[in-house]
Predicted model as a PDB file, atoms N, CA, C, CB and O in Angstrom, pLDDT in the B-factor column:
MODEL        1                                                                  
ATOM      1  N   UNK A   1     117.046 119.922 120.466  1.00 50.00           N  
ATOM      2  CA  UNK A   1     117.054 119.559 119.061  1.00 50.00           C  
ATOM      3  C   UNK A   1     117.655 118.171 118.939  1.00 50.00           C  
ATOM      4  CB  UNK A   1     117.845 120.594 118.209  1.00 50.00           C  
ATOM      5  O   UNK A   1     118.579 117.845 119.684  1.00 50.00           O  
ATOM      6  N   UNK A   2     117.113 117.253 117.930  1.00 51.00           N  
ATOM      7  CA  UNK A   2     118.000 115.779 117.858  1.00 51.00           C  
ATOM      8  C   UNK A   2     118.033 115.755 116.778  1.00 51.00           C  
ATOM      9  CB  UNK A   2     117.561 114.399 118.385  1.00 51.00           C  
ATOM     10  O   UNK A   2     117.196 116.447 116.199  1.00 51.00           O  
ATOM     11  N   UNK A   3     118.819 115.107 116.111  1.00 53.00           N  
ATOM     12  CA  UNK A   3     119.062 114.905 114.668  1.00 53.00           C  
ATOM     13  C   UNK A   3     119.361 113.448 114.509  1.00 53.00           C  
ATOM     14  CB  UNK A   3     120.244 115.805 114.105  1.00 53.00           C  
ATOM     15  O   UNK A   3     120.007 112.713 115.255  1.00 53.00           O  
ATOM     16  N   UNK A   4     118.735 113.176 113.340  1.00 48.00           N  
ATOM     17  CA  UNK A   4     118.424 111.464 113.155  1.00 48.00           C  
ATOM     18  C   UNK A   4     119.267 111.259 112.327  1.00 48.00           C  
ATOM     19  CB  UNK A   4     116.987 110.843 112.619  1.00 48.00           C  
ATOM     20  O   UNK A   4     119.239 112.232 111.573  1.00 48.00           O  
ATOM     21  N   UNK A   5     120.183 110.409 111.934  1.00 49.00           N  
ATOM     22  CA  UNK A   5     121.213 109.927 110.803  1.00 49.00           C  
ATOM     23  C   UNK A   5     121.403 108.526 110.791  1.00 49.00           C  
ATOM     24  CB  UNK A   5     122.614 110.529 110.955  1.00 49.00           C  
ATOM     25  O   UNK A   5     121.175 107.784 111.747  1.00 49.00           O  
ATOM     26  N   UNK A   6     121.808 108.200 109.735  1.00 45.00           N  
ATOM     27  CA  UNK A   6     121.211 106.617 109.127  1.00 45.00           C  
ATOM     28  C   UNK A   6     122.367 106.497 109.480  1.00 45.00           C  
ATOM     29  CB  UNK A   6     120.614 106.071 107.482  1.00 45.00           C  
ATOM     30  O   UNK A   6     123.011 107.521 109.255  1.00 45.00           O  
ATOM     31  N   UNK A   7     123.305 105.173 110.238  1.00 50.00           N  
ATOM     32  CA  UNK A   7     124.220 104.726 110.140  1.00 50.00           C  
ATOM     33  C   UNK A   7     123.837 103.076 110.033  1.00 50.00           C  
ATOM     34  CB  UNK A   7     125.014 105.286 111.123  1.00 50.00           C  
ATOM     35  O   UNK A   7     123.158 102.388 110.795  1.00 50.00           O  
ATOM     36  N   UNK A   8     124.555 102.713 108.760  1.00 49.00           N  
ATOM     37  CA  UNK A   8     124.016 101.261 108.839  1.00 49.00           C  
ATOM     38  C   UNK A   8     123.123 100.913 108.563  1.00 49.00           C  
ATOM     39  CB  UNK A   8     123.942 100.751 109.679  1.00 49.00           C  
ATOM     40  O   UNK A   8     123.059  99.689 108.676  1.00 49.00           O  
ATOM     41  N   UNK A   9     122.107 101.446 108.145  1.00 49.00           N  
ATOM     42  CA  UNK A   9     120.336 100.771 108.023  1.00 49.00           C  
ATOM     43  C   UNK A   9     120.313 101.009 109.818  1.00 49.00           C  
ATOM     44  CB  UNK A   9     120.033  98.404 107.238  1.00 49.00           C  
ATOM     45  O   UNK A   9     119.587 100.188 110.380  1.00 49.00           O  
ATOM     46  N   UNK A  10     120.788 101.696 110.455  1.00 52.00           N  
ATOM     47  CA  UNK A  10     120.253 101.705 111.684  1.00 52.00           C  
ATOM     48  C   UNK A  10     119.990 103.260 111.907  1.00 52.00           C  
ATOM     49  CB  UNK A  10     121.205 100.989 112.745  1.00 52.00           C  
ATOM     50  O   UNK A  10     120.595 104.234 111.459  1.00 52.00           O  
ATOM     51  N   UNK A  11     118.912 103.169 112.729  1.00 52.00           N  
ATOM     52  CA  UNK A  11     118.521 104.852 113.167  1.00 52.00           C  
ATOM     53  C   UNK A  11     119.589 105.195 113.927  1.00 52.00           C  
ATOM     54  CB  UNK A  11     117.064 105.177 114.131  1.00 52.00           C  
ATOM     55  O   UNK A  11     119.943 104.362 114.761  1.00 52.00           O  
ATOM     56  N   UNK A  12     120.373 106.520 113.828  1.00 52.00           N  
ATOM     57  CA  UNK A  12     121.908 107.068 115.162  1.00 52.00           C  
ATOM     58  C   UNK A  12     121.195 108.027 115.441  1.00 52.00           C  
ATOM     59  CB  UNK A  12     123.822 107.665 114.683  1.00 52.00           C  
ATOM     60  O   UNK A  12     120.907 108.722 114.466  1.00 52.00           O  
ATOM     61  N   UNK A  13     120.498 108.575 117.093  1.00 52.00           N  
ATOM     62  CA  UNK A  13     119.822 109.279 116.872  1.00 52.00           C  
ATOM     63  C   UNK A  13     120.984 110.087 118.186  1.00 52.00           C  
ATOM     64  CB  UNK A  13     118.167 108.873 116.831  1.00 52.00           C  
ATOM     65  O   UNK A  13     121.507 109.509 119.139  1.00 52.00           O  
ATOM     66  N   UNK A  14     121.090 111.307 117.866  1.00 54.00           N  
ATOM     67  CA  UNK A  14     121.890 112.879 118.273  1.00 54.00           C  
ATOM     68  C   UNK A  14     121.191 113.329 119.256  1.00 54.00           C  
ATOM     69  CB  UNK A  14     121.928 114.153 117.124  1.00 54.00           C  
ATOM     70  O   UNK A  14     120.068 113.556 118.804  1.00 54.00           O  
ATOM     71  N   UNK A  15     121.237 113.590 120.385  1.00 56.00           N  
ATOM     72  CA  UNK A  15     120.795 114.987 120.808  1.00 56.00           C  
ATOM     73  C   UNK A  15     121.784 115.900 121.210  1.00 56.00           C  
ATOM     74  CB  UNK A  15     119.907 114.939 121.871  1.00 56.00           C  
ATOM     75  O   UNK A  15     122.842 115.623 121.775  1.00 56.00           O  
ATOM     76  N   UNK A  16     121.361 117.032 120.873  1.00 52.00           N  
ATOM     77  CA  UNK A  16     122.081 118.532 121.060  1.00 52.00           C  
ATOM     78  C   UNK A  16     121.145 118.894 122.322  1.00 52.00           C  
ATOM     79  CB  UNK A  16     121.933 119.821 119.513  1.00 52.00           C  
ATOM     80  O   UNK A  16     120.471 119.917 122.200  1.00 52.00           O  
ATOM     81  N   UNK A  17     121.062 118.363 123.192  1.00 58.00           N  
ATOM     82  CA  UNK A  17     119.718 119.078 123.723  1.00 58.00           C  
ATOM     83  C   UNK A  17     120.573 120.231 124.807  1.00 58.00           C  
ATOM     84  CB  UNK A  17     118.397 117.747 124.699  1.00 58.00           C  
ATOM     85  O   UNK A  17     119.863 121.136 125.243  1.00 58.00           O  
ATOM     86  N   UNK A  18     121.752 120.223 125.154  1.00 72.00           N  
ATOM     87  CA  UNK A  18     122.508 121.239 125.794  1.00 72.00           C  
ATOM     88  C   UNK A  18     122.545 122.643 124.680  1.00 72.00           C  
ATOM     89  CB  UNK A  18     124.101 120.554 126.164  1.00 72.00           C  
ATOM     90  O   UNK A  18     123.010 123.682 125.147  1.00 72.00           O  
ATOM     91  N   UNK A  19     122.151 122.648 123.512  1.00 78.00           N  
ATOM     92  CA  UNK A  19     122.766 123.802 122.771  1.00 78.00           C  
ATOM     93  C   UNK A  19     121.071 124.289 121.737  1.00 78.00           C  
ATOM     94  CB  UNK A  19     124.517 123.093 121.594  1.00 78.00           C  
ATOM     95  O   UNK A  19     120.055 123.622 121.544  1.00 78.00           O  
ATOM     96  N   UNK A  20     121.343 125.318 121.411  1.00 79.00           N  
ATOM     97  CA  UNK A  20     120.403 125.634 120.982  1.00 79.00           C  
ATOM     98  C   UNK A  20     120.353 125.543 119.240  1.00 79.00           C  
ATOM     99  CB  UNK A  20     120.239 126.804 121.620  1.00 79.00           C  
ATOM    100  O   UNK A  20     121.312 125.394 118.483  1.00 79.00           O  
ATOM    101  N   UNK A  21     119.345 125.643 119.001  1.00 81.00           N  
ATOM    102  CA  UNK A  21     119.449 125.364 117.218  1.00 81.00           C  
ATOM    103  C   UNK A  21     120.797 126.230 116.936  1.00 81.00           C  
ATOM    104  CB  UNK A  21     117.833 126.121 116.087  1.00 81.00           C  
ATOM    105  O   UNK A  21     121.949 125.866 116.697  1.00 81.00           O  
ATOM    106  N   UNK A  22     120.199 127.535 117.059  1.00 87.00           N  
ATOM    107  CA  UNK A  22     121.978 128.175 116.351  1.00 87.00           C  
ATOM    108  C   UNK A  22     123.284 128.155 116.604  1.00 87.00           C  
ATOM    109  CB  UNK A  22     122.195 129.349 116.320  1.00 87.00           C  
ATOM    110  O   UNK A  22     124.277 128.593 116.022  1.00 87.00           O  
ATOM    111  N   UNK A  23     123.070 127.503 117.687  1.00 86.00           N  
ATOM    112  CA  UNK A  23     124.651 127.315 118.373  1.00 86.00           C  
ATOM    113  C   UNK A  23     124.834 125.381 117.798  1.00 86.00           C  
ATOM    114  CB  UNK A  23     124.613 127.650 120.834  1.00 86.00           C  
ATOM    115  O   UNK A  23     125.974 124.919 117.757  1.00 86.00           O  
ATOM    116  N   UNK A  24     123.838 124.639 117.483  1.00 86.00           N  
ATOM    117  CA  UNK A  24     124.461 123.429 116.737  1.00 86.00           C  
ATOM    118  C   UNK A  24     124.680 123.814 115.327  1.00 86.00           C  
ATOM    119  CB  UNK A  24     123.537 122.118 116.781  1.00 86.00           C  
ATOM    120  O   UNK A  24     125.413 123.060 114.687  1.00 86.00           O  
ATOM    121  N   UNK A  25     124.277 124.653 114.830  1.00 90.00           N  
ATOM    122  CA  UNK A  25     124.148 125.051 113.265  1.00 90.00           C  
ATOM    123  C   UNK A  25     125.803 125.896 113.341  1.00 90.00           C  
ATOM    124  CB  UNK A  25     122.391 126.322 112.783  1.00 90.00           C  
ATOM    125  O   UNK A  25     126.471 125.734 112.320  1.00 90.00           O  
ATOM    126  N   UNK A  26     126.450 126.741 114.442  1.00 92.00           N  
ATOM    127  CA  UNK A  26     127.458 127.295 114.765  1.00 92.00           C  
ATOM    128  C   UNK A  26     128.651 125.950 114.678  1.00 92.00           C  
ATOM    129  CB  UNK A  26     127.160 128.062 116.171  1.00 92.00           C  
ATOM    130  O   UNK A  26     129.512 125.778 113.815  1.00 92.00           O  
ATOM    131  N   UNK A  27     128.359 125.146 115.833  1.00 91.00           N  
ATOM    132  CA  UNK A  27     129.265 123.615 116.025  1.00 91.00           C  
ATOM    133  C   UNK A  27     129.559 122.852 114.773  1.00 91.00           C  
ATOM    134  CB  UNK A  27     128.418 122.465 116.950  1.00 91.00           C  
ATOM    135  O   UNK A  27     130.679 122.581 114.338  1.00 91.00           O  
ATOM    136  N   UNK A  28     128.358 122.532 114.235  1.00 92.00           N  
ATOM    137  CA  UNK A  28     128.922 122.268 112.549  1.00 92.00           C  
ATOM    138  C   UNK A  28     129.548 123.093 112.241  1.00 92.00           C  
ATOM    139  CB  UNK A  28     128.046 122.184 111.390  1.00 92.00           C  
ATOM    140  O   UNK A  28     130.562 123.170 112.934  1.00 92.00           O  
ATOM    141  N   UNK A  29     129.467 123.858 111.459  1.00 94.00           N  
ATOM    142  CA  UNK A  29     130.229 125.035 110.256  1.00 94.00           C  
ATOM    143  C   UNK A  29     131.703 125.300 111.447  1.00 94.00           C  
ATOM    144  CB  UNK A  29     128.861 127.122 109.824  1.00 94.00           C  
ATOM    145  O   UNK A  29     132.839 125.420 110.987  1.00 94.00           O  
ATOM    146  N   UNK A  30     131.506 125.340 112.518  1.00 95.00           N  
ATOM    147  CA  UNK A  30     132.892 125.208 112.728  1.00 95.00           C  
ATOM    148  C   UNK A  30     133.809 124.501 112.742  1.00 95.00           C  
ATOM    149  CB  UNK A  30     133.098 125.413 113.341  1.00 95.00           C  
ATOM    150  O   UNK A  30     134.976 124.741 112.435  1.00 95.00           O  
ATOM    151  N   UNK A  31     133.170 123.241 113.230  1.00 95.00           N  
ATOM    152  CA  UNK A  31     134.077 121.605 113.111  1.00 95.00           C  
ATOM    153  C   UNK A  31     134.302 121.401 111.440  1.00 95.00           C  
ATOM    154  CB  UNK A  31     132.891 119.918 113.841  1.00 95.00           C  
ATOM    155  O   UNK A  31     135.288 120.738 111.119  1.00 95.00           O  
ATOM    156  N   UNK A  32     133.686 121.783 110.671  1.00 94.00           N  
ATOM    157  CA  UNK A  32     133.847 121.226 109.377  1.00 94.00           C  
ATOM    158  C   UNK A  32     134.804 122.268 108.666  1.00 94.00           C  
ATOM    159  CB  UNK A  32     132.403 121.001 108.617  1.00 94.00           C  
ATOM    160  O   UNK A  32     135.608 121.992 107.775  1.00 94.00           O  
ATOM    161  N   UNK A  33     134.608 123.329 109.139  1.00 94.00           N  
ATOM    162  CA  UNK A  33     135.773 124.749 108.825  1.00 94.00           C  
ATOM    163  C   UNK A  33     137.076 124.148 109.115  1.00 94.00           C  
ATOM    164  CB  UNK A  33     135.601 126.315 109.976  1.00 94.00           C  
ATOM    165  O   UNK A  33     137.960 123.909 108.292  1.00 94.00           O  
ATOM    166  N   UNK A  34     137.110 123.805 111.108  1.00 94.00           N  
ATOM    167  CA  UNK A  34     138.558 123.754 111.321  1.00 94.00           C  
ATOM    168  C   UNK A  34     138.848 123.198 111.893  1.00 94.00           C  
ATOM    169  CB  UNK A  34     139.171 124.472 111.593  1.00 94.00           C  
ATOM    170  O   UNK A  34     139.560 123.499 112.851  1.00 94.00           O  
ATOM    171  N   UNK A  35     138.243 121.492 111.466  1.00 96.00           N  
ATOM    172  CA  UNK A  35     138.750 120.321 112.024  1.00 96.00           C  
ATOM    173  C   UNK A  35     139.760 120.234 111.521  1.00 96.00           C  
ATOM    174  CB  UNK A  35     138.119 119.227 111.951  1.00 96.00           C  
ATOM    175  O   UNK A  35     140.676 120.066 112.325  1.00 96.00           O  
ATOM    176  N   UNK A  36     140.255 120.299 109.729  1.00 95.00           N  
ATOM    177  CA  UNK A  36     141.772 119.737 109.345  1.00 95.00           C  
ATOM    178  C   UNK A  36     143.192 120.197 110.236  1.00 95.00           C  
ATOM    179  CB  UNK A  36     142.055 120.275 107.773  1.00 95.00           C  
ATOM    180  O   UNK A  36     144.062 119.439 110.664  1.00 95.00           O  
ATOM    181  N   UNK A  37     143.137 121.287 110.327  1.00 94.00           N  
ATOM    182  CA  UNK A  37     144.276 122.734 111.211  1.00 94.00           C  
ATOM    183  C   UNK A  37     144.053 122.335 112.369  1.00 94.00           C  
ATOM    184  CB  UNK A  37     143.862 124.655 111.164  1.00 94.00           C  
ATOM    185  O   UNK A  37     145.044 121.829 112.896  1.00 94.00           O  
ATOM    186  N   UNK A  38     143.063 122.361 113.038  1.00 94.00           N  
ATOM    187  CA  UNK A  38     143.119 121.587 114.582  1.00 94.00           C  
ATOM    188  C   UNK A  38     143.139 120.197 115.154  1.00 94.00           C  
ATOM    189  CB  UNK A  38     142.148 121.900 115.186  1.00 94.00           C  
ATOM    190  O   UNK A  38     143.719 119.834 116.177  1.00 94.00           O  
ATOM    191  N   UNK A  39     142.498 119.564 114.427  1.00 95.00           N  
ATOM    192  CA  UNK A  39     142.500 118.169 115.029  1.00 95.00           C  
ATOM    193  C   UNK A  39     142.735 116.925 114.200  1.00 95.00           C  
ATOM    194  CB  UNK A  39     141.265 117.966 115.629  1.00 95.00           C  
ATOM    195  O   UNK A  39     142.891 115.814 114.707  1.00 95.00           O  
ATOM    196  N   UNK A  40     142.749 117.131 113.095  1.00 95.00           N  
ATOM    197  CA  UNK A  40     143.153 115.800 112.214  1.00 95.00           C  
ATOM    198  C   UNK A  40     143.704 115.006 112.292  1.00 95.00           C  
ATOM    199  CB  UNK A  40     143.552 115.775 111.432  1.00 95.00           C  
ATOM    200  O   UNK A  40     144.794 115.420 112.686  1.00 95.00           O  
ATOM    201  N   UNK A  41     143.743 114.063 112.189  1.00 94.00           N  
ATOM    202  CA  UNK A  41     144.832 113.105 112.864  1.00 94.00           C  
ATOM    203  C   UNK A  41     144.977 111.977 111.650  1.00 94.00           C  
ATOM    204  CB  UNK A  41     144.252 112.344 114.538  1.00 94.00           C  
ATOM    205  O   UNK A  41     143.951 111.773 111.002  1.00 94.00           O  
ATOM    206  N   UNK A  42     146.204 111.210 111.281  1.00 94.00           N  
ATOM    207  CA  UNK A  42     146.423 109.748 110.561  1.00 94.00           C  
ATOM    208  C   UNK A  42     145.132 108.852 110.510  1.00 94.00           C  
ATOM    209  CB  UNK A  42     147.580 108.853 111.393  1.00 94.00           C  
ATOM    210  O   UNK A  42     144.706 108.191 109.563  1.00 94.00           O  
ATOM    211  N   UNK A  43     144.620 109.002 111.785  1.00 94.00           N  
ATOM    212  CA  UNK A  43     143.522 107.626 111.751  1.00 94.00           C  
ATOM    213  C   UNK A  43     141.828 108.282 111.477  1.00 94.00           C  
ATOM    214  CB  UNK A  43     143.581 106.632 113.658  1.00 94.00           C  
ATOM    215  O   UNK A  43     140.861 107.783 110.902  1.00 94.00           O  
ATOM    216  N   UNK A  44     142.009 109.540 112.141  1.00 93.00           N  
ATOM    217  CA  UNK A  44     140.859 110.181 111.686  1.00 93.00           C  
ATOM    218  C   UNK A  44     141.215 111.618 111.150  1.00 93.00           C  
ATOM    219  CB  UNK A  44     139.834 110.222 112.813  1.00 93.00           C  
ATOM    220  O   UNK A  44     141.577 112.588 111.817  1.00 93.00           O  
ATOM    221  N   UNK A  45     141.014 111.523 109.682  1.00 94.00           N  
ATOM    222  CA  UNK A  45     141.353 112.085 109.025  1.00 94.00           C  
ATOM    223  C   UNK A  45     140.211 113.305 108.889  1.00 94.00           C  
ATOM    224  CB  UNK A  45     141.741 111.279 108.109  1.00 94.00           C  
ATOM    225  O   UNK A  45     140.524 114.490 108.781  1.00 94.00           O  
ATOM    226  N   UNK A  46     139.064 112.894 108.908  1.00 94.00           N  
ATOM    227  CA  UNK A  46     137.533 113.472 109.022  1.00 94.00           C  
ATOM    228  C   UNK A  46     136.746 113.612 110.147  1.00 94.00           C  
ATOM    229  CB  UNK A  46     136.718 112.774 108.338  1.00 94.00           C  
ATOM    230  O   UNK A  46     136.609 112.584 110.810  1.00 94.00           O  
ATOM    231  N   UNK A  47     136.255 114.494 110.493  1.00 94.00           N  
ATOM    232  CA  UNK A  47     135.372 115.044 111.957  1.00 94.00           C  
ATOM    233  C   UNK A  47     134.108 113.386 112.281  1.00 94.00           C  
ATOM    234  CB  UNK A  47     134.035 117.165 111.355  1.00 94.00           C  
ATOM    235  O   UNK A  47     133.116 113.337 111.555  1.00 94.00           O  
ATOM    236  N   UNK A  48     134.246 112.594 113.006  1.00 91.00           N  
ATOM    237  CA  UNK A  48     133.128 111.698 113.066  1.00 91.00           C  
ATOM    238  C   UNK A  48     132.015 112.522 113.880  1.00 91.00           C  
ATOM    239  CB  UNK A  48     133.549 110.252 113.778  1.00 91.00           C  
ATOM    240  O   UNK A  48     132.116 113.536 114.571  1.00 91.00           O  
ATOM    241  N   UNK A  49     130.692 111.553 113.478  1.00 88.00           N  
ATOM    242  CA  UNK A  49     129.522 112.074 114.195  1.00 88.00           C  
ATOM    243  C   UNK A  49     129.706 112.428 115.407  1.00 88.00           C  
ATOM    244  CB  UNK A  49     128.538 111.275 114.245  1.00 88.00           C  
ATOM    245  O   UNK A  49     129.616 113.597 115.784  1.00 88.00           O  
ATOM    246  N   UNK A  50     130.077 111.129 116.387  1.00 87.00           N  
ATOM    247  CA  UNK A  50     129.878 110.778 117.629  1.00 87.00           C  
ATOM    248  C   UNK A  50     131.081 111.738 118.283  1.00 87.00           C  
ATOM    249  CB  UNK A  50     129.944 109.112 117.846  1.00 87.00           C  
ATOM    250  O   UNK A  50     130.906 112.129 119.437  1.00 87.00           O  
ATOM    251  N   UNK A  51     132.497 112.192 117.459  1.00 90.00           N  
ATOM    252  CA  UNK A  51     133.107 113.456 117.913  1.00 90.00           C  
ATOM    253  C   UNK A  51     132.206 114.794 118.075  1.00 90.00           C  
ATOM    254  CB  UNK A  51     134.177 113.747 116.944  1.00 90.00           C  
ATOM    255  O   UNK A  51     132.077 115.624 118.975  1.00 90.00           O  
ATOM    256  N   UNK A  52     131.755 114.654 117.045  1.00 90.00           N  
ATOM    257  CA  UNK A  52     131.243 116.250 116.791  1.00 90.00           C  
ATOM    258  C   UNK A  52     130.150 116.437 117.717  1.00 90.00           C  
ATOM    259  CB  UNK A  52     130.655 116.618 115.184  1.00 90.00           C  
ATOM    260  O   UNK A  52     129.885 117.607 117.996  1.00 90.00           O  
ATOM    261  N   UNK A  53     129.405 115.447 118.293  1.00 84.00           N  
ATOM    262  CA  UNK A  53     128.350 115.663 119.160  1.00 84.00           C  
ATOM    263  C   UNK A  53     129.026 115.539 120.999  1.00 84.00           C  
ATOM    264  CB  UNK A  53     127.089 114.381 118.667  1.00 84.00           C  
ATOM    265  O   UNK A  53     128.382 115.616 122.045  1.00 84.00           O  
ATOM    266  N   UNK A  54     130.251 115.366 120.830  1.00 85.00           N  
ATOM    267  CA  UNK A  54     130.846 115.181 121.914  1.00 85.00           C  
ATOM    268  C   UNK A  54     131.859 116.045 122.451  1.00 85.00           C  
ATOM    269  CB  UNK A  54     131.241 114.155 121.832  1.00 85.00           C  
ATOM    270  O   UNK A  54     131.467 117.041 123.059  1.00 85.00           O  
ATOM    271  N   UNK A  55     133.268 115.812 122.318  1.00 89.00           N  
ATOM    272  CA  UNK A  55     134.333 117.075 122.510  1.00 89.00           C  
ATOM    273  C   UNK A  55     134.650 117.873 121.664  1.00 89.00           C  
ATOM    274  CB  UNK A  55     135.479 116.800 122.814  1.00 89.00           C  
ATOM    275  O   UNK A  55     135.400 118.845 121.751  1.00 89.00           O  
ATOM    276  N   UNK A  56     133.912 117.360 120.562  1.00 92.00           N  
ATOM    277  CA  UNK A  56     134.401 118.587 119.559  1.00 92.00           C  
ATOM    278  C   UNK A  56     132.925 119.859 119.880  1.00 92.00           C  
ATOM    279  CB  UNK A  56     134.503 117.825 117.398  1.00 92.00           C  
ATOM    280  O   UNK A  56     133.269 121.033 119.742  1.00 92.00           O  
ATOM    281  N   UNK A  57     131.664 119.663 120.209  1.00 90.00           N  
ATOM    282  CA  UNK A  57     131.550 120.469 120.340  1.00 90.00           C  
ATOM    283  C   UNK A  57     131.204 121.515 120.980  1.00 90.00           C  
ATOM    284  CB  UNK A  57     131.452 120.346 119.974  1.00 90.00           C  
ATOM    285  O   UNK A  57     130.309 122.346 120.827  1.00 90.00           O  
ATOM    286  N   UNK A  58     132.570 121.274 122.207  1.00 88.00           N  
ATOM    287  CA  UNK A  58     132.632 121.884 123.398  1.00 88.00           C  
ATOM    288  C   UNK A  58     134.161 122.788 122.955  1.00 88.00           C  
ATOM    289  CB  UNK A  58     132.626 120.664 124.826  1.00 88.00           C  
ATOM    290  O   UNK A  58     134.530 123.866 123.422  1.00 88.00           O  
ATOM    291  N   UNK A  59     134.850 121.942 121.919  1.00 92.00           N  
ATOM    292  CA  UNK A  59     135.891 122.744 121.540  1.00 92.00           C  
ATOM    293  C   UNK A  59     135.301 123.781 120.256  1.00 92.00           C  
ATOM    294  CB  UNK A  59     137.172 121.731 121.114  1.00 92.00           C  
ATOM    295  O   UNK A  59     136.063 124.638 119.809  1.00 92.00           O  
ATOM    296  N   UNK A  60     134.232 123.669 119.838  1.00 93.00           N  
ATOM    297  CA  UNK A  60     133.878 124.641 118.654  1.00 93.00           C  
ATOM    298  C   UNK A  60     133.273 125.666 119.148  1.00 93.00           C  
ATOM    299  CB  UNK A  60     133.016 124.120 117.584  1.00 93.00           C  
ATOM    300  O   UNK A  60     133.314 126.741 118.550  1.00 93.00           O  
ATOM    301  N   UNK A  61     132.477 125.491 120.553  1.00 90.00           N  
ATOM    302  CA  UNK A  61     131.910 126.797 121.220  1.00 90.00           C  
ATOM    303  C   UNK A  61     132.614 127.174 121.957  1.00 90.00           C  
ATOM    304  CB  UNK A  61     130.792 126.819 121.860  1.00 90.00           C  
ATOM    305  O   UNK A  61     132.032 127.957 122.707  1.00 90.00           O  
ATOM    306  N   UNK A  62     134.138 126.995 122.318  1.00 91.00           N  
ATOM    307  CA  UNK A  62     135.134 127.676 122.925  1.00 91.00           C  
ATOM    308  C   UNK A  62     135.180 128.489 122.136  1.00 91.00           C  
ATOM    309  CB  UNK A  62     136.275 127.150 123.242  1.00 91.00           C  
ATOM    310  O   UNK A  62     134.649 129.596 122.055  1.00 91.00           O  
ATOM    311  N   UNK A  63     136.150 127.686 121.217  1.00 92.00           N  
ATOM    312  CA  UNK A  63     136.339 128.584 119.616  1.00 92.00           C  
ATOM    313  C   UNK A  63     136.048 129.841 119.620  1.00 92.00           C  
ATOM    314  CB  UNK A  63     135.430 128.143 118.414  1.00 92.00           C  
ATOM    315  O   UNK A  63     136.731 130.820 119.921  1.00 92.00           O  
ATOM    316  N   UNK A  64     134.264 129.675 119.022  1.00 91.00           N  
ATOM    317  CA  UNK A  64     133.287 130.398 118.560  1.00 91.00           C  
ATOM    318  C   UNK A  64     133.529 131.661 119.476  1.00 91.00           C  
ATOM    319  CB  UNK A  64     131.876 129.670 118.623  1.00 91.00           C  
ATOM    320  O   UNK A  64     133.668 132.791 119.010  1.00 91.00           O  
ATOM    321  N   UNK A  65     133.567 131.347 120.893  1.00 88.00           N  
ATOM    322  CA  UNK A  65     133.263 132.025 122.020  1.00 88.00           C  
ATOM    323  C   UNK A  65     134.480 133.371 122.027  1.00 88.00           C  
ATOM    324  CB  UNK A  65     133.313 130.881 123.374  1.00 88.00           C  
ATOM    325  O   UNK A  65     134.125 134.531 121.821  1.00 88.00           O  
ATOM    326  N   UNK A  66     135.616 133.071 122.239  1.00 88.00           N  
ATOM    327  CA  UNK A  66     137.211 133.600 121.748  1.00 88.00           C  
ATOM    328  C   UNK A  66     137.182 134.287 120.753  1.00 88.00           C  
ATOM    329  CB  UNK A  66     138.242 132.597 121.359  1.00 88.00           C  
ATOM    330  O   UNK A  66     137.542 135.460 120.853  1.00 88.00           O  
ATOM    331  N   UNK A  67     136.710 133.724 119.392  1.00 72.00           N  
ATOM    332  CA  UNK A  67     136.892 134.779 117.893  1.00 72.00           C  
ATOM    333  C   UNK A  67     135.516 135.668 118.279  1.00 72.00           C  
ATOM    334  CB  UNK A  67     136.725 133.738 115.893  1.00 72.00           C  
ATOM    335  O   UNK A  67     135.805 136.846 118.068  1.00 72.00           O  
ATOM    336  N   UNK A  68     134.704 135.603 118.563  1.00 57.00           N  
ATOM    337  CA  UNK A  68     133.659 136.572 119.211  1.00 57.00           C  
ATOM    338  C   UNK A  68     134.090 137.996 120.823  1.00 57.00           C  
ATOM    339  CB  UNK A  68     132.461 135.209 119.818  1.00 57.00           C  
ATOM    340  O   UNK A  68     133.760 139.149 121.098  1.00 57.00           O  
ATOM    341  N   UNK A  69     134.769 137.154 121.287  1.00 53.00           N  
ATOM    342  CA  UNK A  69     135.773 138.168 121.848  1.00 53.00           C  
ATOM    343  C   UNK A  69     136.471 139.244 121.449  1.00 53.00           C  
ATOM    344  CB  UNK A  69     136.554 137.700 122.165  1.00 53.00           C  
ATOM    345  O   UNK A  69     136.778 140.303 121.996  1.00 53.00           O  
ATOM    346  N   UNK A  70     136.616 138.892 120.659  1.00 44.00           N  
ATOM    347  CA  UNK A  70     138.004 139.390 120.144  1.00 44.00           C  
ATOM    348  C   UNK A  70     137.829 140.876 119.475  1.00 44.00           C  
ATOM    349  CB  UNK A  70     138.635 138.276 118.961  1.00 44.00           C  
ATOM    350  O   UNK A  70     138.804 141.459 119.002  1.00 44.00           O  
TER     351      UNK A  70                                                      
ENDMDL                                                                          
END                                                                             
């Protein structure tokens, strides 16, 4: 799956291609759930793209993975 987003008048183009539609549709709704409580920080106050397609969402399918455990 890739997802296209305008940054700039410029094409930012995503691939998820490690994860499957429902597990990127999972990575959102989780990063945007519980980025503030986990990772927020002074300078980044808000989840960026290029996080969320990166370590964050290897930390959201941990997550996911654990409260599904449970």
């Amino acid at each position: 799956m890739a997802l296209t987003v305008i940054v700039s008048s410029k094409p930012f183009i995503i691939r998820f291609s490690v994860y499957t539609d429902g597990e990127v549709i999972t990575i959102i709704e989780t990063v945007m759930t519980e980025y503030k409580k986990r990772w927020s920080k002074l300078q980044y106050p808000t989840p960026t793209i290029p996080a969320t397609c990166g370590w964050l969402s290897t930390q959201a399918i941990t997550i996911v993975k654990g409260i599904h455990k449970a």
